[in-house]
C-alpha positions as CSV (number, residue, x, y, z in Angstrom):
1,X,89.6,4.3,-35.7
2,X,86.3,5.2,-33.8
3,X,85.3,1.4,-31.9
4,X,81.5,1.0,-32.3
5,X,79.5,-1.3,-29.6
6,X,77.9,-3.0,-32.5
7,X,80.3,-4.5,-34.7
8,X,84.1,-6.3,-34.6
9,X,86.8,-4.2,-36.3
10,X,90.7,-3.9,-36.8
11,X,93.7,-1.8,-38.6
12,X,94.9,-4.5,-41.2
13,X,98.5,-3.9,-43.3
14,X,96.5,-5.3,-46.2
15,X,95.7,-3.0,-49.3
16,X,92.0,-2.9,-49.5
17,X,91.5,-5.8,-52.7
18,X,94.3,-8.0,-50.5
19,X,91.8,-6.9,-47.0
20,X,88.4,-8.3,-49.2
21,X,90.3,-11.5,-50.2
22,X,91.2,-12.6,-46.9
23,X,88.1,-11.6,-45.4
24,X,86.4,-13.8,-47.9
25,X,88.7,-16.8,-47.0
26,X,88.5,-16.4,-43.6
27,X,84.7,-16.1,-43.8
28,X,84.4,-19.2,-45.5
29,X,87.1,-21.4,-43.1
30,X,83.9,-20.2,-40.3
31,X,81.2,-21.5,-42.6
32,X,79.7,-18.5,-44.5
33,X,79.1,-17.6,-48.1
34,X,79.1,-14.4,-49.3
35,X,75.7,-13.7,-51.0
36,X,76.1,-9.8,-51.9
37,X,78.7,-8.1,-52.6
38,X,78.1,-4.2,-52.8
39,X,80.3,-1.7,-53.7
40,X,79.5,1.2,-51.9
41,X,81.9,3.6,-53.6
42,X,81.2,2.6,-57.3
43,X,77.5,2.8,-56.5
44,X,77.5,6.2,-55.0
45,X,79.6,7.5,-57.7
46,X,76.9,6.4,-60.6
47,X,74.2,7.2,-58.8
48,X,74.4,10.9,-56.9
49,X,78.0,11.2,-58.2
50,X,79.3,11.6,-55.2
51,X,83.5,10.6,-54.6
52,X,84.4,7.9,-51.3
53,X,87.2,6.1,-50.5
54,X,87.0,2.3,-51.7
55,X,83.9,0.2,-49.4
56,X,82.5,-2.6,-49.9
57,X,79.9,-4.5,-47.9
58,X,80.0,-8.2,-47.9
59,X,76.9,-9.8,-47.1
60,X,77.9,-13.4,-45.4
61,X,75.9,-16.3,-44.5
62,X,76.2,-19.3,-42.3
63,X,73.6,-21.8,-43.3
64,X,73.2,-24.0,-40.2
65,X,72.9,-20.8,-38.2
66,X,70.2,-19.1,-40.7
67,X,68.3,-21.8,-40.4
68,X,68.2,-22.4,-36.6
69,X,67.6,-18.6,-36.4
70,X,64.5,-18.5,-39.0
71,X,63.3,-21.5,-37.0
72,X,63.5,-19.7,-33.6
73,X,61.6,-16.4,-35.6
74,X,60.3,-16.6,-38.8
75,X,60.9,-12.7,-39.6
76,X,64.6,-12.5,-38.2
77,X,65.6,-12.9,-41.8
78,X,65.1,-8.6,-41.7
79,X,68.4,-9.0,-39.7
80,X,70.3,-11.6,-41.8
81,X,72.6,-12.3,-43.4
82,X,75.4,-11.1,-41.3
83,X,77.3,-8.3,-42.6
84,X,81.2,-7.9,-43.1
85,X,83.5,-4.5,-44.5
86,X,86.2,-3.5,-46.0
87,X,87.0,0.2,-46.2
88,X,89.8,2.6,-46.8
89,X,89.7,5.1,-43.6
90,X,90.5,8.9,-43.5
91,X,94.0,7.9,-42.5
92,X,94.2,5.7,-46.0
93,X,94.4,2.6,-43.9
94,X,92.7,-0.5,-44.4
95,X,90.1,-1.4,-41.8
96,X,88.0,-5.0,-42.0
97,X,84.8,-5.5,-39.8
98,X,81.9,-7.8,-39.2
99,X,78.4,-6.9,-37.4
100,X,78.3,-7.8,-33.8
101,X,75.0,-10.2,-34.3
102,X,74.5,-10.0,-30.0
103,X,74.3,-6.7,-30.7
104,X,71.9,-6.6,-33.6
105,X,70.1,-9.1,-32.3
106,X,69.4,-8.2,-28.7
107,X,66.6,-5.7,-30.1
108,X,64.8,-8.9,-30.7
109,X,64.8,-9.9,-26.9
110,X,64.7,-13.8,-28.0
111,X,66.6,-16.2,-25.3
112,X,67.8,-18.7,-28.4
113,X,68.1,-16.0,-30.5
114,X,70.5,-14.8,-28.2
115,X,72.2,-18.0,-28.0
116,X,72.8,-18.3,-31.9
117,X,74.3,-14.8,-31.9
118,X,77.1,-15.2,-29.7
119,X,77.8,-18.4,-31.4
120,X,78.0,-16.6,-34.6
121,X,79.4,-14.0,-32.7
122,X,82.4,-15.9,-32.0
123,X,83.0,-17.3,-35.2
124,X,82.6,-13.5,-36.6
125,X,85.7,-12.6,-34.2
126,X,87.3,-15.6,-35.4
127,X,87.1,-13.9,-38.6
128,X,88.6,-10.8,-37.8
129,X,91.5,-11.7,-35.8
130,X,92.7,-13.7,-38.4
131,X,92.6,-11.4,-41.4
């Protein structure tokens, strides 16, 4: 599994429908609702035909955060809401991640925008350690 300096990702022993449903649950014990739900490999097989292993995006929001972030900058909602995956790897393992929002974020170069992301940052982690 290639790391990336912009998100939070593990190996699970989860099949990938077991790996969405505890993501989902674990999202929620942090506060966030899932508001899209793409699936990445269905789409791209009706629309160019092309054949993936299963991927789904999960689109998560906290509200409290979202709304102290659209309060410190109006237009941060081009960043929100604070994506999660599941995916099957080349390897035919499960992997589960979640967007680093410090990361994504620190393009903005907003001191309490900053602050809210590592909060949600930490809850994110939260997230993914206990899938």
């Amino acid at each position: 599994m290639n790391p990336t300096n912009y998100g939070i990702s593990k190996l699970v022993e989860y099949d990938y429908k077991q790996a969405i449903e505890r993501v989902t649950q674990e999202l929620q014990q942090e506060g966030f609702g899932i508001l899209t739900e793409i699936d990445v490999q269905q789409t791209l097989k009706l629309k160019i035909n092309a054949d993936i292993k299963p991927y789904k995006i999960l689109g998560a929001c906290n509200p409290q955060f979202a709304q102290k972030a659209l309060t410190a900058e109006q237009q941060i909602g081009l960043m929100l809401p604070c994506n999660a995956i599941v995916y099957v790897n080349d390897d035919n393992k499960t992997v589960v991640a979640a967007v680093d929002p410090v990361a994504t974020l620190g393009a903005v170069n907003h001191p309490a925008l900053m602050e809210i992301a590592s909060d949600v940052r930490e809850k994110l982690k939260r997230v993914i350690d206990q899938v």
